[in-house]
One Martini backbone bead per residue (centre of mass of N, CA, C, O) as a GRO file, in nm:
protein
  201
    1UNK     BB    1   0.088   0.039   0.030
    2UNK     BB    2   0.080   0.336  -0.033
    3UNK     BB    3   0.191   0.632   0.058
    4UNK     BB    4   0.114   0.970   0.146
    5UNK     BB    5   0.248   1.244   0.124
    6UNK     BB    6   0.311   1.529   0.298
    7UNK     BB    7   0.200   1.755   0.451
    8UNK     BB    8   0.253   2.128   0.366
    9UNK     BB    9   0.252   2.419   0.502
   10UNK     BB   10   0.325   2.741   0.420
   11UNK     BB   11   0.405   2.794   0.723
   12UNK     BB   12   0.622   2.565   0.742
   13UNK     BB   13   0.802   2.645   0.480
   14UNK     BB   14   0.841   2.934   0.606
   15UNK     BB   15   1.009   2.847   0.872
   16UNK     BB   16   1.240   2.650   0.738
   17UNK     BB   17   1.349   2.933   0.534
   18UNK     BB   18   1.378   3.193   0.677
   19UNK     BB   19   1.672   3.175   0.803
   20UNK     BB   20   1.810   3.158   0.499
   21UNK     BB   21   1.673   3.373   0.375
   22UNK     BB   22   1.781   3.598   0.592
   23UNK     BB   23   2.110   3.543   0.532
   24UNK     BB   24   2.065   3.598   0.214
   25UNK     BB   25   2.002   3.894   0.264
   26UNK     BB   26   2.227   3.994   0.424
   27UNK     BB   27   2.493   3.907   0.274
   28UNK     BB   28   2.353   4.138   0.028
   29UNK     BB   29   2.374   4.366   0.170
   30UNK     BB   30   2.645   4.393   0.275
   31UNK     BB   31   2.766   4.387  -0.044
   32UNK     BB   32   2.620   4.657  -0.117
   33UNK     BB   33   2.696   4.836   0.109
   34UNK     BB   34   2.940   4.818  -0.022
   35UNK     BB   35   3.233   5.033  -0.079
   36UNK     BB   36   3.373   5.356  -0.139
   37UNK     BB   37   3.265   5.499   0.073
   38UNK     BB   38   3.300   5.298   0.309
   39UNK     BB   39   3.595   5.285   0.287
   40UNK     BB   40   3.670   5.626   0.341
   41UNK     BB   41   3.454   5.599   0.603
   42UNK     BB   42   3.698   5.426   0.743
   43UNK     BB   43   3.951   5.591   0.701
   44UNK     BB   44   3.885   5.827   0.831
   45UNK     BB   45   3.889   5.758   1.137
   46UNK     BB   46   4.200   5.816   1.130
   47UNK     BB   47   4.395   6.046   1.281
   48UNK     BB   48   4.676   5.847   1.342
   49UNK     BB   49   4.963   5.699   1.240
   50UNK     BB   50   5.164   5.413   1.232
   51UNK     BB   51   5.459   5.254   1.038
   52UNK     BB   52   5.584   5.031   0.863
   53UNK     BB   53   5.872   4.993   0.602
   54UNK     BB   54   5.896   4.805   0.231
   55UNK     BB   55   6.083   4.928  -0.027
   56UNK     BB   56   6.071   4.831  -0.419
   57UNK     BB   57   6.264   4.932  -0.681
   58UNK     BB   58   6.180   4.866  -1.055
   59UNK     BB   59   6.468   4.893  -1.286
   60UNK     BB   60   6.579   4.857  -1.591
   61UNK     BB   61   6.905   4.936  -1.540
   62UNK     BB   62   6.889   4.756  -1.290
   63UNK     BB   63   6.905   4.426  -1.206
   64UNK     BB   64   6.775   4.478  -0.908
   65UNK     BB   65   6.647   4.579  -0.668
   66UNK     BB   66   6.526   4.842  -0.461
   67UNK     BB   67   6.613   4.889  -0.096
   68UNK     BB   68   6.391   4.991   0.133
   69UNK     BB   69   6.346   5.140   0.513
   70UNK     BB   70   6.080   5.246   0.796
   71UNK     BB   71   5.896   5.487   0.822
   72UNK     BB   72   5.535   5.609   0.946
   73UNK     BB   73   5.359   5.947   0.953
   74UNK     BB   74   5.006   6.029   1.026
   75UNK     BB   75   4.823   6.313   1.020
   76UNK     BB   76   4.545   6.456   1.021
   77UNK     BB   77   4.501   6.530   0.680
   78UNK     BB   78   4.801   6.659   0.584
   79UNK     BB   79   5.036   6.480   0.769
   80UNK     BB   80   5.323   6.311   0.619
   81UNK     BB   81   5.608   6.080   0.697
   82UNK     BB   82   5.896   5.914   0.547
   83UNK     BB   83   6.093   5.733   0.703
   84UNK     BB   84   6.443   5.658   0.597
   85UNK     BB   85   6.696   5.413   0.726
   86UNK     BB   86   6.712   5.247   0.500
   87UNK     BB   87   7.038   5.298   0.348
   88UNK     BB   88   6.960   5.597   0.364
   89UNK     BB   89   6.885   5.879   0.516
   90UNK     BB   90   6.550   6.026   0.546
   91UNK     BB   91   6.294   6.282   0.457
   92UNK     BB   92   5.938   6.293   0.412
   93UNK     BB   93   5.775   6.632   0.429
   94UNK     BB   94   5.399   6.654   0.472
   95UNK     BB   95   5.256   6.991   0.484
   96UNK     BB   96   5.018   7.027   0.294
   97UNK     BB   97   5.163   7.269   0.076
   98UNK     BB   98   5.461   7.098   0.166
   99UNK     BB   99   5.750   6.973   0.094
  100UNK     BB  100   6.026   6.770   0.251
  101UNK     BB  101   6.373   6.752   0.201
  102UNK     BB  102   6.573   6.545   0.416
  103UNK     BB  103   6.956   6.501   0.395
  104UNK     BB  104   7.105   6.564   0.676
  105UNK     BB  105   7.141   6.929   0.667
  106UNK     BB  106   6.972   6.906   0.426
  107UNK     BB  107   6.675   7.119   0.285
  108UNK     BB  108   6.438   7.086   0.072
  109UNK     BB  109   6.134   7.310  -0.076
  110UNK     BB  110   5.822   7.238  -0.181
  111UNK     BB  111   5.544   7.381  -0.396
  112UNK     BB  112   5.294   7.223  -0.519
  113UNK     BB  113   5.201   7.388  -0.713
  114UNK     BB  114   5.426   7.372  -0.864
  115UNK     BB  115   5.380   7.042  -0.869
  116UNK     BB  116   5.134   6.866  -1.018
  117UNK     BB  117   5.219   6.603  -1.045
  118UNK     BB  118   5.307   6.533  -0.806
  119UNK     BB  119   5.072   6.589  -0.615
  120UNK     BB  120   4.879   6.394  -0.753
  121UNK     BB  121   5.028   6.146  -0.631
  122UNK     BB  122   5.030   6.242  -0.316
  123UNK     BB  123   4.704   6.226  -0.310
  124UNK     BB  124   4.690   5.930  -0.360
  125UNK     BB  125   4.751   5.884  -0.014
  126UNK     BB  126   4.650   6.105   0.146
  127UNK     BB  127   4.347   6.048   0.031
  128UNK     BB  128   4.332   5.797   0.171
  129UNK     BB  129   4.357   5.807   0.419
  130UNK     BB  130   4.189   6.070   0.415
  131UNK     BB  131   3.885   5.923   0.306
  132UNK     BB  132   3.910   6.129   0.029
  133UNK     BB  133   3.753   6.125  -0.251
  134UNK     BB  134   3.743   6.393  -0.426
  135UNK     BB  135   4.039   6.424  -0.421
  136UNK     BB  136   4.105   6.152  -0.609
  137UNK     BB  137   3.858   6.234  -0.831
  138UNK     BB  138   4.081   6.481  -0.965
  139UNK     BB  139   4.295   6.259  -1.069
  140UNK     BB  140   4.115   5.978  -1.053
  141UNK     BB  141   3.995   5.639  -1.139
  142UNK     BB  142   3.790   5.457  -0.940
  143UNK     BB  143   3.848   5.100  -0.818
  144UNK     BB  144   3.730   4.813  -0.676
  145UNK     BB  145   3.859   4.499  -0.503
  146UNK     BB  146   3.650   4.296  -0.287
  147UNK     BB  147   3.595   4.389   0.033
  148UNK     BB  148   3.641   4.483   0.358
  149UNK     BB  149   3.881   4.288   0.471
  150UNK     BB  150   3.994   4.269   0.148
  151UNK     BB  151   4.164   4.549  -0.059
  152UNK     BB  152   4.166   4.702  -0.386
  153UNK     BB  153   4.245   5.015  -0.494
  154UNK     BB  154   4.226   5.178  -0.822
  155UNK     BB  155   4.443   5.458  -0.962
  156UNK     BB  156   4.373   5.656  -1.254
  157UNK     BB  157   4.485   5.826  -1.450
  158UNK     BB  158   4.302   6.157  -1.625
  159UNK     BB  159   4.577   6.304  -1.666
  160UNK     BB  160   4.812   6.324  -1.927
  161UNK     BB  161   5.075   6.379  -1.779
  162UNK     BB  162   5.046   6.178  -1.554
  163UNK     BB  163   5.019   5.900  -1.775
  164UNK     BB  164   5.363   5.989  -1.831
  165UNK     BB  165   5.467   5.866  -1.535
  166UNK     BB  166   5.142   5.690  -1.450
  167UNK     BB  167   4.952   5.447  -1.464
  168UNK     BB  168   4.939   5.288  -1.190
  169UNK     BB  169   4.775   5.196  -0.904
  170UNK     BB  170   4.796   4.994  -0.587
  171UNK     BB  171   4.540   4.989  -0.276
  172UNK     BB  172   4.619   4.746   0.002
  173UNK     BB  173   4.365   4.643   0.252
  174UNK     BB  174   4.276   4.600   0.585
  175UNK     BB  175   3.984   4.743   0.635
  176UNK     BB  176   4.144   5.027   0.774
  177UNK     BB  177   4.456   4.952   0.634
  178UNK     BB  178   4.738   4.968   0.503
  179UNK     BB  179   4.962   4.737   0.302
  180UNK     BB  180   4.986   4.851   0.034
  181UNK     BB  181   5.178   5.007  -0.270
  182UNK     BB  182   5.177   5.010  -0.644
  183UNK     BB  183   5.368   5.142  -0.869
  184UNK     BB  184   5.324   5.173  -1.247
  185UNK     BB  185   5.500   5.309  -1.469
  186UNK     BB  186   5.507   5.388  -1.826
  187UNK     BB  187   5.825   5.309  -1.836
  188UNK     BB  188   5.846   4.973  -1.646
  189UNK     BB  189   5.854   5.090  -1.375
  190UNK     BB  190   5.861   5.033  -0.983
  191UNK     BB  191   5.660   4.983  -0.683
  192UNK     BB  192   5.682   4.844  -0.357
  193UNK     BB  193   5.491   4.895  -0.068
  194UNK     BB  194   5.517   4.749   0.283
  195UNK     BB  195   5.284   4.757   0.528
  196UNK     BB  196   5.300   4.787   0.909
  197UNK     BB  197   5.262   4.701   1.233
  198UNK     BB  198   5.425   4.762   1.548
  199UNK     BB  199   5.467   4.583   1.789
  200UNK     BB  200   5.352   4.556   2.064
  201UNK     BB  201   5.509   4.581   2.374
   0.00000   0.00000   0.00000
């Protein structure tokens, strides 16, 4: 004798499935939600940091890349400074509209407005950092790749004397720190710098 199928009725089976339903409603919203805006207003809540870094920079006409290390420290909106440790001794002190580069007693001061294409580089660190999009987008063209933990925001030069010194930048970070920035210049040199917190003591 045959067994009749059992019967479920709309409301059980709304029961089943509701909490699958909202689950993937969830994580469909989580993943609309986030994008460019959601990453630079996690980067502005940062008003200050801290961190080590390592550049490899890879020229045509050198066999091997160049290596340097060193910290990083920034205060929002606009104070960021790059000391290099090795090989040798170097900071580059950006406050405002002034970059400072300094080499042992020399101290050398540029007024970015004077050197648009530097500016619009700087620009594209400084505007990450400050959390700034209209800042980049006045630079370049913005696109997203990855999640919320784990990200890189792709850097596109829009003005043509820009694309004949940078092709690309591209700036991977997880959640609101940055871990990497990667520039591909117009002719086949680069660098990459990877950035680290150091360890609480």
């Amino acid at each position: 004798m045959k067994t009749r199928p059992a019967s479920f009725s709309p409301r059980f089976v709304a029961r089943l499935f509701l909490p699958l339903t909202l689950l993937l409603a969830s994580t469909a919203g989580q993943a609309a939600e986030w994008g460019i805006d959601q990453l630079m207003q996690g980067l502005a809540q940062t008003r200050s940091d801290h961190a080590r870094f390592v550049e490899r920079k890879s020229i045509a006409m050198l066999d091997k890349p160049v290596e340097s290390s060193g910290e990083l420290f920034y205060t929002a909106p606009d104070h960021l400074e790059k000391r290099t440790i090795k090989p040798k001794p170097e900071s580059m002190i950006l406050d405002r509209g002034t970059l400072a580069i300094v080499r042992g007693r020399q101290r050398h001061d540029l007024s970015l407005p004077d050197y648009p294409e530097l500016a619009a580089f700087i620009d594209s660190i400084r505007g990450t950092l400050a959390g700034d999009r209209k800042a980049l987008e006045r630079n370049y063209r913005l696109s997203l790749e990855g999640t919320a933990e784990h990200w890189t925001l792709q850097l596109l030069p829009v003005d043509e004397r820009m694309r004949i010194v940078v092709k690309r930048i591209r700036i991977a970070g997880v959640r609101d720190q940055l871990r990497s920035i990667e520039i591909t210049q117009d002719d086949g040199d680069s660098s990459l710098m990877l950035i680290e917190k150091p360890a609480a003591p």
